[in-house]
C-alpha positions in Angstrom: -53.2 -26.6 63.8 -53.6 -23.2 63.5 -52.6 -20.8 60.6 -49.0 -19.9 61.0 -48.6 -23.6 61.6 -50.0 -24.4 58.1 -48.3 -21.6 56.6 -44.6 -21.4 58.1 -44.3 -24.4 60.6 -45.2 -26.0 63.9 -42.1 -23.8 65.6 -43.6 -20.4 64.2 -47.0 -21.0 65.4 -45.6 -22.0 69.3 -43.6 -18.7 68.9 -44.9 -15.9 70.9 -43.0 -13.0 69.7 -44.6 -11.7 66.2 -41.0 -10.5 65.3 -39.7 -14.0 65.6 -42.9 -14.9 63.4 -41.9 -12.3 60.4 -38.5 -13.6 60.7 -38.8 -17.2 60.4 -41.6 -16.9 57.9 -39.3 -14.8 55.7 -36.4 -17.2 55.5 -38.9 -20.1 54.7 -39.7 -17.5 51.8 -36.3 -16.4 50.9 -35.3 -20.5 51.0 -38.0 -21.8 48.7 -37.7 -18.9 46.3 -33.7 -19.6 46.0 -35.0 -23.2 44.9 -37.1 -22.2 42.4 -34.6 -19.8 41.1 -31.7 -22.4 41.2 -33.8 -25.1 39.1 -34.5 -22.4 36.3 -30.9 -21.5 36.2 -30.2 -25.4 35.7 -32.8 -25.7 33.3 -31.2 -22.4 31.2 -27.8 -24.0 31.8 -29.0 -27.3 29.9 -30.7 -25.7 27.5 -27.5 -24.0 26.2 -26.0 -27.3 26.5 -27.9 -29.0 24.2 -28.1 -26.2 21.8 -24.0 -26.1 21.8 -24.8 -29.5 21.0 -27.2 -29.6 18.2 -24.9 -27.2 16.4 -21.5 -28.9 17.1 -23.2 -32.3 15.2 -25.0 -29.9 12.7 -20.9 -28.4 12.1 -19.4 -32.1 12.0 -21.7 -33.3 9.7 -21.3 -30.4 7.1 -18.1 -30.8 7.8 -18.7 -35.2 7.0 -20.6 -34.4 4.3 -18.1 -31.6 2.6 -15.4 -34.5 3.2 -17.1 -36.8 0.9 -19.5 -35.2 -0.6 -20.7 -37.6 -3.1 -19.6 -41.2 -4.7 -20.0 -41.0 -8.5 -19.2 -44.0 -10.0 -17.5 -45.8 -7.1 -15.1 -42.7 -6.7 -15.7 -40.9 -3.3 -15.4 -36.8 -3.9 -13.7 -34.4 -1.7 -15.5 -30.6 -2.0 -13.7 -27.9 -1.5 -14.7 -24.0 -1.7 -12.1 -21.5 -3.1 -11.9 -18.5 -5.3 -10.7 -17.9 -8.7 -7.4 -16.2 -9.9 -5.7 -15.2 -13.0 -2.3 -17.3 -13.4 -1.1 -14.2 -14.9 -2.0 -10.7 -13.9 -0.8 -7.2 -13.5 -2.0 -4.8 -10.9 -2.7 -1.2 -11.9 -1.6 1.8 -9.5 -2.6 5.7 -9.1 0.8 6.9 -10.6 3.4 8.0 -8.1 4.2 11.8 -8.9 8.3 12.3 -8.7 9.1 15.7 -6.7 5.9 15.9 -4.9 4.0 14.4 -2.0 1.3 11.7 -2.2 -2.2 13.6 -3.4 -4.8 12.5 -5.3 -5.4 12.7 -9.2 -8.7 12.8 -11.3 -9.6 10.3 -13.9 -10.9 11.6 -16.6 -11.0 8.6 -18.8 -11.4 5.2 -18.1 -11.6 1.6 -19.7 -14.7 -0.1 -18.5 -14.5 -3.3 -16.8 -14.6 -6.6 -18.9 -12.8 -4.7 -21.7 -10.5 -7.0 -23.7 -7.2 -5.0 -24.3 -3.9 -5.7 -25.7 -0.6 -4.4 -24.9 0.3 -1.0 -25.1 -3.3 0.0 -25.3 -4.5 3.0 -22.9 -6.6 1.8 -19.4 -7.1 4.9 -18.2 -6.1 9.0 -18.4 -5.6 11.5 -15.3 -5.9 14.6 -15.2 -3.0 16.3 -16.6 -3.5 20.5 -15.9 -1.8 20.5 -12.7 1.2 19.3 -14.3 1.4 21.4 -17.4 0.4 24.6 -15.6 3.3 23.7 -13.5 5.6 22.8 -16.5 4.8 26.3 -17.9 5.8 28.3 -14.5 8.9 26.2 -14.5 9.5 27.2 -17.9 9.0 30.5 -17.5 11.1 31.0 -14.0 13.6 28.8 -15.9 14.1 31.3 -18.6 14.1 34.5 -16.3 16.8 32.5 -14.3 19.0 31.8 -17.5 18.7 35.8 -18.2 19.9 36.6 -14.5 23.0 34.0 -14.9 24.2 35.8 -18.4 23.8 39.1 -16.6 25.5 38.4 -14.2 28.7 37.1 -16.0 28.8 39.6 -18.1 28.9 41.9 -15.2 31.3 40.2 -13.4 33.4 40.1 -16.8 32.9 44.3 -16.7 34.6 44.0 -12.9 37.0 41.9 -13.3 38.6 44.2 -17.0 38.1 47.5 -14.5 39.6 45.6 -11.8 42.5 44.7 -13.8 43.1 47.7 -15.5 43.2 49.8 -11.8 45.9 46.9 -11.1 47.8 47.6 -14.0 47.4 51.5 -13.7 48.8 50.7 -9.7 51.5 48.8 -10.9 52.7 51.6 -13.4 52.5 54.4 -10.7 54.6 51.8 -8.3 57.2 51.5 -11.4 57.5 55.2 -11.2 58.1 55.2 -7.7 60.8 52.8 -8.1 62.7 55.7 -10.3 62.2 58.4 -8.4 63.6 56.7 -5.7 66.2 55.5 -7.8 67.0 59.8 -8.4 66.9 60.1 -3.9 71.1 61.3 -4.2 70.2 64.0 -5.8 67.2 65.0 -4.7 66.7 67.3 -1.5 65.5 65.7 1.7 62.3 66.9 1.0 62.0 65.6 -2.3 63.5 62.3 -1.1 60.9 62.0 1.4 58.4 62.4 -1.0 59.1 59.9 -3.2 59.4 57.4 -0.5 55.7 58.0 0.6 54.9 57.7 -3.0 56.6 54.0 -3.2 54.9 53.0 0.2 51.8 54.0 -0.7 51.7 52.6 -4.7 53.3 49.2 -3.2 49.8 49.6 -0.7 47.5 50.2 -3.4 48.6 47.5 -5.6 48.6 45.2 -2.2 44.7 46.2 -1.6 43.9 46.0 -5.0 45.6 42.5 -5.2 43.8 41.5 -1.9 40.2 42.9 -3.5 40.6 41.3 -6.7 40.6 37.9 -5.6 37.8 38.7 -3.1 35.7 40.3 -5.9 35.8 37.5 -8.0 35.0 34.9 -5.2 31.6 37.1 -4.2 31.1 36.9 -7.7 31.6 33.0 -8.9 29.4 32.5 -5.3 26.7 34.7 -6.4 26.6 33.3 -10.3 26.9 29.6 -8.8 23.9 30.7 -6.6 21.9 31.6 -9.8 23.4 28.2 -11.2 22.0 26.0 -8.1 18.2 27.7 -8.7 19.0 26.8 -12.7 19.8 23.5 -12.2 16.7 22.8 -9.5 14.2 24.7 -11.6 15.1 22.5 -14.8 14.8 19.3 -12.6 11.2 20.5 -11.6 10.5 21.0 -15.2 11.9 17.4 -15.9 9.4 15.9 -13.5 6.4 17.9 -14.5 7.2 16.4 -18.1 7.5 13.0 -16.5 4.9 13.3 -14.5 2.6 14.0 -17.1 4.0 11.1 -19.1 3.1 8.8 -16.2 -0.9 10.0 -16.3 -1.2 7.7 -19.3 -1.7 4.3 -18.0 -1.4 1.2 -20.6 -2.1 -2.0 -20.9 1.1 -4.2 -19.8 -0.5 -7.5 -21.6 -3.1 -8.6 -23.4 -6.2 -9.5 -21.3 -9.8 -8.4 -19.6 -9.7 -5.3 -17.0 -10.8 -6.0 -14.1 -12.0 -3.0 -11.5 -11.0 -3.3 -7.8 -13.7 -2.3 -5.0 -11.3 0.2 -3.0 -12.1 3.4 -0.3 -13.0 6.0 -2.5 -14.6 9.3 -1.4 -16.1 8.1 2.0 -17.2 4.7 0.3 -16.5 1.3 -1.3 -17.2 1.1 -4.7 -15.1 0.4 -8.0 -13.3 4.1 -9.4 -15.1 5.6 -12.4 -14.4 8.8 -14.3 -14.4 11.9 -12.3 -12.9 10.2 -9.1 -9.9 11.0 -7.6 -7.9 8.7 -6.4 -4.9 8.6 -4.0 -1.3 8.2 -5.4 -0.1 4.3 -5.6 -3.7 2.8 -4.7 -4.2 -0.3 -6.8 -7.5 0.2 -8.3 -7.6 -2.1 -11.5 -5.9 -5.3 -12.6 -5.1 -6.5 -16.2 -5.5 -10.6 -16.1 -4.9 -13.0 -18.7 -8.5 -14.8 -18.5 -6.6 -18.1 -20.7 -5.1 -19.6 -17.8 -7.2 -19.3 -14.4 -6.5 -21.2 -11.1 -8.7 -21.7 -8.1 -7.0 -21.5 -4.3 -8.7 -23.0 -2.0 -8.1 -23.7 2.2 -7.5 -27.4 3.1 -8.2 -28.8 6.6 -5.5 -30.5 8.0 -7.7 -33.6 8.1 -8.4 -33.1 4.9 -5.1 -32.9 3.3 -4.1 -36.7 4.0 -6.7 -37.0 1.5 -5.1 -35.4 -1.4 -2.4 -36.0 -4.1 -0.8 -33.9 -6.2 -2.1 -34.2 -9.6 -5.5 -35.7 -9.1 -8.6 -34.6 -11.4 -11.2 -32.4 -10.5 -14.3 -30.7 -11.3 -14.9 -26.9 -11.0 -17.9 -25.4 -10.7 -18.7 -21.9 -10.0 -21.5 -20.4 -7.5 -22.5 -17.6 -9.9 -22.8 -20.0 -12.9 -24.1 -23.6 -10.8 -24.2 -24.7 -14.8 -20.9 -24.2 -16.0 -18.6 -26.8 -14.8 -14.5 -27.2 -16.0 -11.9 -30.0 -15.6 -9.2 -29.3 -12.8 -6.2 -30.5 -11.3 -4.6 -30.2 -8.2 -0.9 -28.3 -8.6 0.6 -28.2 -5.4 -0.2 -27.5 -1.8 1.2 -24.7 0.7 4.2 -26.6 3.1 2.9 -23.7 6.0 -0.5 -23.9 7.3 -2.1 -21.3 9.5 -4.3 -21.8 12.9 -8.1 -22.6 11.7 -10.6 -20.2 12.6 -12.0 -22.0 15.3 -9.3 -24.0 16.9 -5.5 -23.1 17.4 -5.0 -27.3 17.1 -6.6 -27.5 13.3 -4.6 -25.9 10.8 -5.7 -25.2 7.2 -3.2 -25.3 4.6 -3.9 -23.6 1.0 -4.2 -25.6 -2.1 -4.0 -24.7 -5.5 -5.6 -26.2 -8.5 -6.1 -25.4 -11.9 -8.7 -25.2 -14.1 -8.5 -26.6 -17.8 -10.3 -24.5 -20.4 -11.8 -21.0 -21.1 -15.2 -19.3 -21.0 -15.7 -15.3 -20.8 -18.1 -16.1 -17.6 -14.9 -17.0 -16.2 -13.4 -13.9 -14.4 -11.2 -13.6 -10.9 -12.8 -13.3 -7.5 -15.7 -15.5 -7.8 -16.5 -18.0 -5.3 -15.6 -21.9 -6.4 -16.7 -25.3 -5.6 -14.0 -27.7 -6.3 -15.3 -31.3 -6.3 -11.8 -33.2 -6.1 -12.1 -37.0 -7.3 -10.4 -39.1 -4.6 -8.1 -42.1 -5.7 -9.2 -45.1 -3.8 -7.3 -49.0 -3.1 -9.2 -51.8 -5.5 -12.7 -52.4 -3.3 -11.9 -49.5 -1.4 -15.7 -47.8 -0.9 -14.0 -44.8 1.5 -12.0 -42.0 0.4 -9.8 -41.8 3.6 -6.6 -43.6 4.6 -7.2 -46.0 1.4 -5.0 -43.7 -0.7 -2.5 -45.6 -3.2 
C-alpha cells in the first residue's frame, strides 16, 4: 500500500488525477476535524451542565438549611433575613420655598447623626441671606409703591375739584344763556342770534365736560388700581420671604435619635453635612423613636405555610452577632410579589417586632430573625405539622 493509501484511503491512492487526490484528502480532513470539534463542544455543553447543577443543589440546600436552620430543644427554627425599622418615625425634607421654583439651599448648621433630641428642638439651619436680602428689596419697593398710590390719589383728588369746578363754572354760563334767551323779543336779530350760539355752545361745553369727567376719573381709579395690583403682589412677596425664612429652621417633630439618609449630593452618595446644598423637598434625615423597633423581612411562599401570627422569635443583628432580642411575628402582607428568580415563587413580607431597647439598635441594619416554629406532640419537623 502505498502512501496516499495509508494516509487518505485505498480510492485516493487508485486515483490518477492529483486534483481528485487534494480533494478527497481535504474532506477526510475537514470530516475528522468537525469530529473533534463536535466532541469538545459536547464536552463544554456538559460541563455547564453540571455546574448549573452543582449550584442549583448548593441554592436548595441553603435554601433547606435557612428553612430549618436549627432544632433547639426539640423546636425546629425558621431563619429569616430582614432589616430594621423604627415603628415610629418622621422623615425630614429640604424646605419647599413658597413663590419660587425648586433650587437648592445651604446648611449651615446641622445636628449630627445619633443625636438624641426632643420635640421642638432645632435639627438643622439653612441658609437664610437669600431670603432676607429679598425681604429688604420687597420692603423697600413696597414702600416706594405705597408713596406712588398716595400721590396718585391725591392728584386725582386735585382733577377731579378742577374738574368740578369748570362743570359748575359751564353750568353757570349755560344759566346765563337761558336768560338771555329768555330777553330774544326784544333783542335785535343780531343780538338774538347771538345768544342762541351762546346757549348751544355752553349746553356743548357742559356736555363734553360731563362726558370727560367720568372718563377722567375711570383712567384715574385704572391707573391707582394698577399701583394697587403691584401693592398687593409686592406685600405677598414680602409675606413669603418672611415665611420662607421661618421654614429654614427645621425642628425636631418628636423625641428620638437623628438618623442621616445616604442621598445624591454634589455628584456623589454620601450623608449631607454642613456646607452642602441640597435640593428643595429631598428627604435627607429622619427623626425615629429607637423605643419601639420592628424588623420586615421577605417570606417565601413555601415558607409562609410555616408561620403563625404571634409566634416567638429571636433577633439578632449582623453588625452586633452578640446582641440578640425577643421577637414576635405581627402580621404578614395579604399581596406577595414575583421572586427574583422565578415568576411562579412569590415572596410575601412579614413583619415582626422586636421586644426591648439598646442604643446599638438603630434602623437600616441587616437582621437575622430566628423564628421558633410550633410543632404537633412528637412532631421532629417544622413543616405541615403546625397546630
Amino acid at each position: 500500500m502505498s502512501a496516499m493509501e495509508e494516509e487518505f484511503g485505498p480510492e485516493v491512492g487508485k486515483a490518477s488525477d492529483p486534483k481528485s487526490v487534494r480533494l478527497v484528502g481535504w474532506q477526510k480532513t475537514f470530516w475528522r476535524r468537525g469530529w473533534l470539534l463536535g466532541v469538545v463542544a459536547c464536552l463544554g455543553i456538559a460541563a455547564c451542565l453540571t455546574v448549573l447543577l452543582v449550584r442549583s443543589r448548593r441554592a436548595q440546600r441553603r435554601h433547606d438549611q435557612s428553612v430549618v436552620a436549627a432544632m433547639s430543644d426539640g423546636v425546629p427554627t425558621l431563619r429569616l433575613k430582614g432589616m430594621t425599622e423604627a415603628v415610629e418615625k418622621r422623615s425630614i425634607q429640604t424646605p419647599m420655598l413658597a413663590g419660587e421654583r425648586s433650587g437648592t439651599l445651604t446648611i449651615i448648621k446641622l445636628t449630627a447623626a445619633g443625636t438624641w433630641v426632643k420635640r421642638g428642638d432645632l435639627l438643622v439651619e439653612f441658609d437664610r441671606q437669600e431670603q432676607m436680602r429679598d425681604f429688604i428689596d420687597k420692603q423697600a419697593a413696597n414702600d416706594d409703591l405705597m408713596g406712588k398710590v398716595a400721590a396718585a390719589e391725591q392728584a386725582e383728588q386735585a382733577a377731579c375739584a378742577k374738574d368740578q369746578t369748570e362743570m359748575k363754572a359751564a353750568e353757570d354760563d349755560l344759566a346765563k344763556a337761558h336768560l338771555e334767551m329768555q330777553k330774544v323779543e326784544i333783542l335785535s336779530r343780531i343780538d338774538a342770534e347771538k345768544a342762541e350760539e351762546n346757549l348751544e355752545e355752553a349746553k356743548a361745553t357742559l356736555e363734553q365736560l360731563q362726558t370727560t369727567f367720568d372718563l377722567k376719573r375711570k383712567a384715574a381709579q385704572a391707573s391707582i388700581r394698577i399701583l394697587q395690583i403691584q401693592l398687593e403682589r409686592n406685600r405677598e412677596t414680602m409675606t413669603h420671604a418672611q415665611a420662607n425664612a421661618a421654614l429654614l429652621d427645621v425642628h425636631a417633630p418628636l423625641d428620638g435619635i437623628v438618623v442621616l439618609n445616604t442621598i445624591w449630593k454634589q455628584g456623589s452618595m454620601g450623608e449631607v453635612q454642613e456646607g452642602d446644598q441640597v435640593r428643595s423637598g429631598v428627604t435627607f434625615m429622619q427623626v425615629v423613636d429607637p423605643e419601639r423597633m420592628l424588623v420586615q423581612v421577605p417570606v417565601n411562599q413555601e415558607d409562609l405555610l410555616s408561620l403563625k401570627i404571634g409566634e416567638t422569635a429571636t433577633v439578632r443583628l449582623d453588625a452586633y452577632p452578640g446582641l440578640a432580642f425577643a421577637g414576635q411575628l405581627e402580621n404578614v402582607g395579604p399581596m406577595g410579589r414575583t421572586g427574583d428568580f422565578s415568576s411562579k415563587v412569590r415572596t410575601f413580607s412579614a413583619v415582626f417586632s422586636i421586644v426591648g431597647h439598646d442604643p446599638r439598635l438603630m434602623p437600616d441594619l441587616s437582621a437575622a430573625v430566628d423564628v421558633h416554629l410550633e410543632v404537633a406532640d412528637g412532631g421532629a419537623n417544622g413543616r405541615g405539622m403546625r397546630r
